[in-house]
N, C-alpha and C positions, 0 to 999 in steps of 0.2 A: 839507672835507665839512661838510655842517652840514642841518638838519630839513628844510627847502625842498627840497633835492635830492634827498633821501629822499622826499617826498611826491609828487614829481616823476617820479621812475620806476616809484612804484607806480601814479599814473594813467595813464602812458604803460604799462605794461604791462595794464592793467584796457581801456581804452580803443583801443589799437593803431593810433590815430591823434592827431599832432603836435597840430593843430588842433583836435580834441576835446581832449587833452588839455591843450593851453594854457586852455583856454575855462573848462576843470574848477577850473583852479588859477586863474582870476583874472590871467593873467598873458599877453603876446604870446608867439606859436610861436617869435620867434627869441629871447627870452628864457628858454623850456622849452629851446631845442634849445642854445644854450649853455651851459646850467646842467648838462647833462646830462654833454654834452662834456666841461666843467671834473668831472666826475666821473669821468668815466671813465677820462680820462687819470691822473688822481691814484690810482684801481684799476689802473691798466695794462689794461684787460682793455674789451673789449668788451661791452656790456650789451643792447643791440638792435642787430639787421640793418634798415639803415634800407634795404635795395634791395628791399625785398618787400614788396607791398600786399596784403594789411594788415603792417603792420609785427610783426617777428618777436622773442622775446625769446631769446637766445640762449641756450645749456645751462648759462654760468657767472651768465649775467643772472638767471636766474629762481633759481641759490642766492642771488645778491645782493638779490633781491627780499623772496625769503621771510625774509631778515634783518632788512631795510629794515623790514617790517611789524611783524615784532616790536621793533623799535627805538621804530617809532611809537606802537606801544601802550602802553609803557610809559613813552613821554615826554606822552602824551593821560593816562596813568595819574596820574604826577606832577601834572601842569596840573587833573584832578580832584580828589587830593587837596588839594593848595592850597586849591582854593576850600571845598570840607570844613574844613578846619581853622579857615579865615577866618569858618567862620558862614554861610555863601552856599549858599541852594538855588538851583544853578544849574548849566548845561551841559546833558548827557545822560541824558537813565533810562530803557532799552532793557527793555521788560518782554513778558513771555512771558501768556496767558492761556489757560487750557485751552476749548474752546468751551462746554460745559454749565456754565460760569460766565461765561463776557467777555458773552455778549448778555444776562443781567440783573443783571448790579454793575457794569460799566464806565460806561452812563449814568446812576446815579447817584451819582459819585462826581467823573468826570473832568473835567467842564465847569466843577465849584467848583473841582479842583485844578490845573487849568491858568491858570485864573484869578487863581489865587490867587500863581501862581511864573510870571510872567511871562517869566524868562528861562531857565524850565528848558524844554527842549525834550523831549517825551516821545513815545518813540514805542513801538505794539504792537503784537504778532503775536498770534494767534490761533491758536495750535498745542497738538498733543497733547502729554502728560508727559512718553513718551521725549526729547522733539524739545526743550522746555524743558529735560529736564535736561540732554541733549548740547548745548546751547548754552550753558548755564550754565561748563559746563568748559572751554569752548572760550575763553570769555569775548565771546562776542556776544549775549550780551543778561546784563544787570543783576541779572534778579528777574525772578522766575515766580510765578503768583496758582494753585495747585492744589489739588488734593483731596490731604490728607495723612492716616495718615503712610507717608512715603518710605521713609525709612532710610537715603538714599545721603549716607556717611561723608564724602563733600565737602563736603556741603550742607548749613549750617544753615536750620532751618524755627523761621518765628515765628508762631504763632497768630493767625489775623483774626477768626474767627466760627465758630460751628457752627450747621447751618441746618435743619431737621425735614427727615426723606424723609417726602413725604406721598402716597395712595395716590390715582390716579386712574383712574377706568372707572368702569362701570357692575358692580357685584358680584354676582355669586347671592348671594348672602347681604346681601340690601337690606336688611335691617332691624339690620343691626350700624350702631351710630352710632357708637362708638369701634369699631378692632381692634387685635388683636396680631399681631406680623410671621407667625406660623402660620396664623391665620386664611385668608390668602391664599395657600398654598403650594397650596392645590386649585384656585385659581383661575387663567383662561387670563393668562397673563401677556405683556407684550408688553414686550422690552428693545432696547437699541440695541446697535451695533455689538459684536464681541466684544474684550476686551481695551480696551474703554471702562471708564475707572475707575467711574462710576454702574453701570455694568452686574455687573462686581464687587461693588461694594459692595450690591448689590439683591441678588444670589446667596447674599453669606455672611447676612446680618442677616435674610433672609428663610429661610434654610438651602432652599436651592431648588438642586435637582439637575439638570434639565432646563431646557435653553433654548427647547426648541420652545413656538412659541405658538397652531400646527393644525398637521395632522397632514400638509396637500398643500401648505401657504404657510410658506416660509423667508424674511424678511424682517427685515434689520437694520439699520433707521436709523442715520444720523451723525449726528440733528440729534434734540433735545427736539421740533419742533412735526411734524417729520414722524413720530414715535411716535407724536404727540395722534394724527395724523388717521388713523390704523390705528385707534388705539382708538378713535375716534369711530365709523369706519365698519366694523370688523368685530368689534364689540364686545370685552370683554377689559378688562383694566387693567395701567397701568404706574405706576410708582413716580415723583416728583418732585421736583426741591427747593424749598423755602419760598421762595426769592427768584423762582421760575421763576413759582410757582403766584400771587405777589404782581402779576405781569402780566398775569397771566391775563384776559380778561372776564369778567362778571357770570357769563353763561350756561355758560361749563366751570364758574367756579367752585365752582358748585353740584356736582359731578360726581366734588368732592376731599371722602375723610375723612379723619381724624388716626387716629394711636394711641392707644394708653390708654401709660400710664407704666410703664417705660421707654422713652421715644420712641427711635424710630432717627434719627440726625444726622450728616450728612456734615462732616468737618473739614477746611477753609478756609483754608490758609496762603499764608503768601509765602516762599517761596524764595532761597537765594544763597548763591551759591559764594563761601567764607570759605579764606583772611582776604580784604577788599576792603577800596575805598577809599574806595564808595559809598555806606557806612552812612548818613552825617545825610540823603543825599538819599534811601533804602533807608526811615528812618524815619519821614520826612517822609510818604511815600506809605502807611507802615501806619499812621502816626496818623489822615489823611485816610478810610482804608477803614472803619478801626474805629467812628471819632464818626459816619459815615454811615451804617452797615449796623449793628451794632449794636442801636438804637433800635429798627428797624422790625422786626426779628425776633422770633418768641415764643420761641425758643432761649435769648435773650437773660436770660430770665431764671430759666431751668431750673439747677436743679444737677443736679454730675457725676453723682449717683446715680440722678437722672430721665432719663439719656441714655445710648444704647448707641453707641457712635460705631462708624460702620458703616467695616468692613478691606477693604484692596482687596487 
């Protein structure tokens, strides 16, 4: 028995055909289907029904699968840390990003950092917190970029940034040029989805009881820019983050106030499931986030006592 063969029946069971499967592994069909053979007879036991198209994995095959996989992991696990030890940013860093952060810090950061580790290969979703953090455990994916804090006793969290919630609409109360998060708890407010971590964190920091934003229209974006266009078009205001509002145009711009001190600030972390093996690759990527986003923030240079970090 040995890693080939094990790599060999989990694409033949993922794929349920020879010839895809050969193609997958780099190798000829009669070279999968004798490596296979030579496995199984060394198991005694049958692993696929080769008379059924699509090819069937059979009730002892698919325990032997589900072992196989975990075998793999932990020898892909091994072959990671090596190169860690060795000093090499390189392999895989499987990263998770919440949506109200990946569309304004992914492009500025990832095109220097892919650049920069040519043989690391990086790849990311774009999913919500539960979904990062049940991947995290599961160990398919690396590190998660989220609004913290968490709490969940798996997961270590390492600080990236803390970034202003700043307020956007058009106000009754135009002539306030600073506010305070009260200020707005009369005003129509307009949040996104419920169980969105911003949307939380806009409820406690603003102590706001009610979600309705009119009394006949129930509507709750997934997305930062379809919020704007509510508020654009049925007047109202929503809350933002500093990096969102950093994209913004000239013309919203004008549209956004601050606070007065203690600013409300959403916290920024990167996530992972401890103990791992992907640390120097883990820090490589928070050193990148930090020297980039950092700078261009005005958070950046607030102290703790100027910032209310806003709880989800």
């Amino acid at each position: 028995m040995n890693i080939q063969q094990l790599e060999y029946i989990v694409a033949l069971d993922k794929l349920k055909n020879f010839s895809k499967a050969a193609e997958s592994c780099f190798i000829t069909q009669a070279t999968l289907s004798t490596m296979i053979k030579k496995l199984e007879k060394e198991l005694d036991l049958t692993i696929f029904d080769r008379k059924t198209n699509p090819i069937i994995t059979t009730d002892c095959g698919l325990e032997i699968i589900e072992e196989a996989k975990k075998a793999l992991f932990h020898i892909h696990k091994l072959k990671d840390l090596s190169a860690e030890v060795k000093g090499k940013i390189e392999g895989e860093l499987r990263i998770g990003v919440i949506p109200t952060v990946a569309s304004n810090l992914l492009h500025r950061f990832i095109p220097k950092y892919v650049a920069k580790y040519k043989k690391l290969t990086v790849t990311i979703e774009e999913i919500t917190t539960p979904l990062i953090v049940e991947k995290l455990k599961k160990g398919q994916l690396d590190a998660g970029i989220v609004s913290t804090p968490l709490k969940v006793d798996e997961l270590e969290e390492d600080l990236l940034y803390y970034e202003k919630l700043l307020v956007y609409g058009k106000l009754n109360q135009e002539k306030l040029k600073f506010l305070q998060p009260k200020d707005i708890s009369t005003e129509k407010i307009w949040l996104m989805e419920e169980e969105n971590c911003i949307t939380d964190q806009i409820m406690n920091v603003c102590s706001l009881k009610d979600k309705s934003s009119n009394s006949n229209l129930h509507f709750q974006p997934n997305s930062l820019n379809s919020l704007l266009n509510m508020v654009d078009n049925l007047n109202g205001i929503t809350l933002i983050p500093e990096l969102y509002y950093l994209d913004l145009p000239k013309k919203q711009k004008k549209l956004v106030k601050d606070f007065v001190s203690p600013y409300p600030v959403r916290e920024i972390s990167l996530v992972y499931h401890r103990p791992y093996a992907k640390l120097r690759l883990i820090a490589s990527l928070k050193n990148e986030i930090i020297s980039t986003i950092k700078p261009i923030l005005d958070s950046h240079s607030l102290k703790n006592h100027e910032m209310i970090i806003a709880k989800m």
